[in-house]
N, C-alpha and C positions, 0 to 999 in steps of 0.2 A: 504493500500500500504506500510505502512512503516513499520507495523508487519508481512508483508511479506519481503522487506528485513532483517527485523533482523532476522527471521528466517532462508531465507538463509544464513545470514554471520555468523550466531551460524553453521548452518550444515557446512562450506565451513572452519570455525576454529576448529570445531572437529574432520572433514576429515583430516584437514591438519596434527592435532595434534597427531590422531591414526598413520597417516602414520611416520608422526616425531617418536612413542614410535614404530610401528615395525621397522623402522631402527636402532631402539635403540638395539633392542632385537636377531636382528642377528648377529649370531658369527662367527668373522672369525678366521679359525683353524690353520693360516701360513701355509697353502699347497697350491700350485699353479702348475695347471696343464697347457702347452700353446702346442698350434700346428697351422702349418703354413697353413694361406688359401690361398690357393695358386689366385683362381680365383681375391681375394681381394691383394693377393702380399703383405699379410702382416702377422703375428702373433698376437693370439688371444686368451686371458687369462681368463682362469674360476678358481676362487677362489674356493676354497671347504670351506664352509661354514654349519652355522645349517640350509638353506635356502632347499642347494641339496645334504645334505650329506648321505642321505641314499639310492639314486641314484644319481652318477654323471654321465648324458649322453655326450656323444660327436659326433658332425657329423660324426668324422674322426674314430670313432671304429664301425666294421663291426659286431662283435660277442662279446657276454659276458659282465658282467659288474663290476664296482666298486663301493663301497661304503663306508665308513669312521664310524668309533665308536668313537663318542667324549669322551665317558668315560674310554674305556681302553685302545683308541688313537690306534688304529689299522686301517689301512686300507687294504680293503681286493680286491683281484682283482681274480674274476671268469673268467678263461678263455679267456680273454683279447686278441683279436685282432685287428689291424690298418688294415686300407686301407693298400692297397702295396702303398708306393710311400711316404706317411705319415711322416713327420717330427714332433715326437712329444716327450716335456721334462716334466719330472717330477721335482717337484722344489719344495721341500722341508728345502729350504735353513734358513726361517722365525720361523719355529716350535718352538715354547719353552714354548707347553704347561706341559710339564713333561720331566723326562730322556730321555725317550726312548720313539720312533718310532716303531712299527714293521709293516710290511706289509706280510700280508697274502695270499698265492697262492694257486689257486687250480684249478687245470689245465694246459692246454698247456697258459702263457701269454705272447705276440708276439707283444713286442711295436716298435721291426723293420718291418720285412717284407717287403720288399725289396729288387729289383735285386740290387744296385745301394751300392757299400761295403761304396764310397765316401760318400754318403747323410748319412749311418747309423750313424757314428757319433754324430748324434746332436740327435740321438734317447735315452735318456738316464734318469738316474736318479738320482739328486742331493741330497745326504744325507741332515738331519738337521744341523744347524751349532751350537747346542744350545744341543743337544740331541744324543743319543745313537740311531744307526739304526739296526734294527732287519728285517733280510730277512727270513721266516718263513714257514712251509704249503709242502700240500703232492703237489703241482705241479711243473710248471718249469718257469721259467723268463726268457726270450728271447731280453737282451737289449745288446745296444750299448758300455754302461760301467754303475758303480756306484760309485759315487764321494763322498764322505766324507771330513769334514773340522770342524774347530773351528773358532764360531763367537766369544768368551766367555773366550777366553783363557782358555779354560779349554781341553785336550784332551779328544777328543773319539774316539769310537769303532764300525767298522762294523761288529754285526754278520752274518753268514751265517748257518742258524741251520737247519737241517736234514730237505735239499730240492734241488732243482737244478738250478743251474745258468747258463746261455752261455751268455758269454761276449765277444760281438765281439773286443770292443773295450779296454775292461781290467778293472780291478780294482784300482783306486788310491784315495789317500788323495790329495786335492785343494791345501793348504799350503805344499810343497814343504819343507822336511828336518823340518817339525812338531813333533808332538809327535801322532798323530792318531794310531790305530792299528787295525789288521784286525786281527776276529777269526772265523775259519772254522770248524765249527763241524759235523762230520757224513753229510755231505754233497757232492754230484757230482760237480763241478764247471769245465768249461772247459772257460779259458780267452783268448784273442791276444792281442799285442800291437797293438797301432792304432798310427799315423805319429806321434803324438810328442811326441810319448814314445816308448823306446826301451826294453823294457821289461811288459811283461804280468799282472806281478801285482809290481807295482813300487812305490819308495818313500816310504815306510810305514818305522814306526817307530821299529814294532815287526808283524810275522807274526805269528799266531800260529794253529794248526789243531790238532784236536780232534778226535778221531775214524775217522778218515781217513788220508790219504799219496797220494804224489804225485804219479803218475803213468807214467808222461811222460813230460818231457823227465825223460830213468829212471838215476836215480843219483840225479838229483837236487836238489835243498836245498835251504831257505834263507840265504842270507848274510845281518846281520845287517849292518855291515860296509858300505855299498853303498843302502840298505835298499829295496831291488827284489831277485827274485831267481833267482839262476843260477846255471850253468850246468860248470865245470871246470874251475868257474872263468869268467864266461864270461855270460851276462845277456841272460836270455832265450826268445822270443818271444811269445810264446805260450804254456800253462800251462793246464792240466790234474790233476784236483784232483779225486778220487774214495773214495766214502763213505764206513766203514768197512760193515757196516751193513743198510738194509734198512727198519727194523721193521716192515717190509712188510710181509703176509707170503705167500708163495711160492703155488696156485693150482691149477695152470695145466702146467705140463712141458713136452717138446715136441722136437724131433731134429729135424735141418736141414741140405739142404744140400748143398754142395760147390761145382764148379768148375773151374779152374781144382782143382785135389784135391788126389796125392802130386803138390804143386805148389811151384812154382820158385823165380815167384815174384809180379804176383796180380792173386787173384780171387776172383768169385764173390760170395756172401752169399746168399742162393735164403731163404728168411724167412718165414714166415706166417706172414701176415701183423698185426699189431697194433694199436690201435686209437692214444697212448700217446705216448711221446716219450720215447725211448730206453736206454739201457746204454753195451753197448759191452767191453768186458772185454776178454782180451785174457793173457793164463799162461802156464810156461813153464813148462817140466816133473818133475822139479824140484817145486812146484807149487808157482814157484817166477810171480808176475802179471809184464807184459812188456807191457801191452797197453791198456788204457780203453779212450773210445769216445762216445759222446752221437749223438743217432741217430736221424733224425727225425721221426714225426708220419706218417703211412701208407705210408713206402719205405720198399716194400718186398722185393728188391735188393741192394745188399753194394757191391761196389769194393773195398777189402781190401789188401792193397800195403805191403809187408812180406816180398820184397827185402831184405832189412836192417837187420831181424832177419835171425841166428844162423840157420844149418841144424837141424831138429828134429821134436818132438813129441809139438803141443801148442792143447791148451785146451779151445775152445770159448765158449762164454759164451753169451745172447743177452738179458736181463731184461726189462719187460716193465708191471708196476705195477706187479700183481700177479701169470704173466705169464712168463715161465724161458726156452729159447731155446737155445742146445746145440748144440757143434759139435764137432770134432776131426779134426785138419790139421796137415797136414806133410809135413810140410817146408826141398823141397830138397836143 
């Protein structure tokens, strides 16, 4: 009897002792992903760790997935859809495993989705405060905003490198009048302000873009002095960037057609439909670009509003991966 309990209480200190050394041995990577259960009325935090990090599942995504590279700190997000209705934050605030962050996209990635423009807000994704965030990959990122800051006193930098962004909610730095800085290379981005900012990408310390320019509104520019773009002195709401080039190559090009078409002041774009999303680009005889917007996937129809533009000859243009649809309008 009594070499049967010491037996047990050898197994019951070695169990306990294994389970003590796996906790030892799981790493946490300061990424933290949370979204709200709504049935529970509460918020609900998965660490990314060595435990799930090369699938991280969530009830609250419908399609695609994520998973993390603890060695060259990438996270990568395949395709990524939410439920509609989905309140969900990306919180990379803790990170300081190295400089830089990047996250890698590929595909349509949709952490709003969402009738509800109010809820989108809180849909979003919190730079490192400790690290350089790199937004990366041939797909599109569909958030609310992307926030940046310094935990560290140290200034950093969000890149945006040859991919696409829509940002309902806008691009800013956390610390207000920081030194943060955003750099846009070869990339589509199209941002809004959202209520507590009046301006689309605001606060930053420098902006800077690479193989791409704004497209709309056209004229705008940053002003470091109050540190957003704007349009005549006056901060702009919502921002158009157009990448120069999309290293993509172009095989199979196709037209569509429009009506009406001369038009006055809307018509409609009838397309051949596409899986990914779009990038319409409209120039004028002179082949100055006056308008680029990113479409959604699988909308073979666009109301495009022309009121505002000039009588003449425009040049559309409708991108979507390797396929390039054209047209000719003539804005009476």
């Amino acid at each position: 009897m009594k070499r049967t309990l010491h037996l047990l209480s050898v197994a019951v200190m070695m169990l306990f002792a294994a389970s003590n050394l796996l906790a030892q041995t799981v790493q946490d990577y300061g990424i933290v992903i949370e979204y709200y259960d709504f049935d529970n009325e509460d918020w609900v935090t998965v660490n990314v760790t060595s435990d799930n990090c090369n699938n991280i599942l969530l009830p609250v995504v419908n399609s695609g997935s994520m998973r993390f590279d603890p060695v060259n700190n990438i996270f990568y997000m395949n395709s990524v859809t939410v439920n509609p209705g989905t309140k969900l934050y990306f919180d990379a605030s803790s990170f300081n495993r190295a400089s830089v962050l990047t996250i890698a996209l590929n595909g349509v990635c949709d952490i709003v989705n969402t009738n509800s423009v109010a809820d989108n807000y809180v849909n979003g994704i919190n730079a490192p405060g400790y690290a350089d965030l790199v937004i990366t990959g041939s797909g599109t990122l569909k958030t609310s905003f992307v926030e940046i800051f310094s935990s560290d006193g140290i200034a950093h930098t969000l890149f945006i490198r040859n991919t696409n962004v829509e940002a309902i909610g806008g691009l800013y730095p956390i610390t207000a009048g920081g030194d943060e800085n955003l750099v846009i290379e070869n990339s589509n981005v199209v941002a809004s302000a959202e209520a507590s900012h009046d301006c689309a990408f605001d606060e930053w310390n420098n902006i800077t873009l690479q193989d791409c320019h704004i497209v709309y509104p056209v004229g705008a520019m940053f002003d470091a002095s109050i540190g957003c773009i704007v349009l005549n002195g006056s901060e702009v709401d919502s921002v158009v960037i157009a990448a120069e080039h999309s290293g993509i190559t172009i095989t199979k090009e196709t037209e569509f057609q429009m009506a009406p078409n001369p038009v006055e002041d809307v018509t409609t774009l009838m397309l051949e439909e596409f899986d990914n999303d779009a990038y319409l680009q409209m120039v004028d005889a002179n082949g100055r670009l006056v308008l680029g917007v990113m479409l959604p996937a699988q909308q073979p129809q666009y109301r495009l509003d022309v009121s505002s533009f000039a009588a003449g000859v425009y040049y559309v243009t409708v991108t979507s991966g390797a396929h390039r649809q054209t047209a000719t309008l003539i804005k009476k």
